[in-house]
C-alpha positions in Angstrom: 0.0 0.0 0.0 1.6 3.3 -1.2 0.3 6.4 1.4 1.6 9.6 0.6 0.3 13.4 0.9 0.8 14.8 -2.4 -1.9 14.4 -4.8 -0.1 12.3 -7.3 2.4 9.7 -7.6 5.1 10.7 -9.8 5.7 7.3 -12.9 2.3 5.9 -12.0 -1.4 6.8 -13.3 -4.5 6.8 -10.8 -6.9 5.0 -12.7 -9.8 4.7 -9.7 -11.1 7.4 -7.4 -12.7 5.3 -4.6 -13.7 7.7 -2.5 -12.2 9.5 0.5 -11.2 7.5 3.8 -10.2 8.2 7.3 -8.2 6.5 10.0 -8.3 7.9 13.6 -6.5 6.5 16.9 -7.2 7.6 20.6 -4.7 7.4 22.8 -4.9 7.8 26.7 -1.9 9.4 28.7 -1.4 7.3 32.0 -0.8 9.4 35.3 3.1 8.0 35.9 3.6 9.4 32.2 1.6 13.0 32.8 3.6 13.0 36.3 7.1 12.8 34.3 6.4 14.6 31.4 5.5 17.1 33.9 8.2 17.7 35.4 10.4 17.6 32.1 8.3 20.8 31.1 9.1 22.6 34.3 13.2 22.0 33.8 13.4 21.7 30.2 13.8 18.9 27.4 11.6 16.6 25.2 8.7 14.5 26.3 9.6 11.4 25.4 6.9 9.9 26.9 4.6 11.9 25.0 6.4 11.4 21.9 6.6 7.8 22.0 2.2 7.9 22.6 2.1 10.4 19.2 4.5 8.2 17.6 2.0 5.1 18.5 -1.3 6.5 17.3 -0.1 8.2 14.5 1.0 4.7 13.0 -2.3 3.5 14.2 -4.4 6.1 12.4 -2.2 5.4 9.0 -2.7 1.0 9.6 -6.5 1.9 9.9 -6.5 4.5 6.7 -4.7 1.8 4.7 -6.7 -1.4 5.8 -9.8 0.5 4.9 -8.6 1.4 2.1 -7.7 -2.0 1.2 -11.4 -2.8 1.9 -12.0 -0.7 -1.0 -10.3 -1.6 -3.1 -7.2 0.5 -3.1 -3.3 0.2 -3.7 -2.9 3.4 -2.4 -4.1 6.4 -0.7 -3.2 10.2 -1.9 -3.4 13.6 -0.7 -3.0 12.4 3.2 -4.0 14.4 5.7 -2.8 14.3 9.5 -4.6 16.2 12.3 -4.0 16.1 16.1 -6.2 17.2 18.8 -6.3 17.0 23.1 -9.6 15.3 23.9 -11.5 14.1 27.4 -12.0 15.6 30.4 -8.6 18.3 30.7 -7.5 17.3 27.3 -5.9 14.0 28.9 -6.5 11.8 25.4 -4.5 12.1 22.6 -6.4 11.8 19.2 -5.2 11.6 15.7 -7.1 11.7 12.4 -5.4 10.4 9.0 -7.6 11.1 6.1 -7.3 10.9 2.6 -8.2 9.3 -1.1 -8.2 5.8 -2.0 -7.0 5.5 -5.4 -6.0 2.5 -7.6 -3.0 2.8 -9.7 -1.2 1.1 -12.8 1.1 -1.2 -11.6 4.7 -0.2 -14.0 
């Protein structure tokens, strides 16, 4: 499965628009992480606690975008989209949203 965010993909022609897809993963900070990350805010440096969590759903958001598009059909999806957003009570959930087209292309 090819995922990119451009529109096209250079050497190989879209022959099927199957519509447009979405993949989204929630992810749930634990308190031990919050505590930490915490106090890495207050003296300075990366999260990496918090990194590793975005790194997690963000592969889980693209696995769900390309088995649906699978579902449809597809050999790729174009023109990908990434969004992330705080959700739950105090923004303690970690959401993000993949979306994009599910095309079929030649095979060269």
């Amino acid at each position: 499965m090819i995922l990119t965010t451009t529109p096209t993909l250079e050497n190989k022609k879209i022959t099927r628009y199957l519509g447009v897809i979405t993949g989204e993963a929630i992810m749930g900070a634990n308190i031990v992480k919050d505590f930490f990350a915490g106090i890495r805010d207050i003296i300075g440096g990366r999260s990496e606690a918090y990194e590793n969590e975005l790194k997690k759903a963000r592969e889980l958001a693209l696995a769900e975008l390309a088995e649906n598009a699978r579902n449809l059909g597809a050999n790729a999806v174009v023109g990908i989209d990434l969004d992330y957003e705080t959700v739950g009570p105090n923004g303690s959930m970690l959401m993000v949203t993949a979306s994009g087209t599910a095309v079929f292309v030649e095979e060269n």
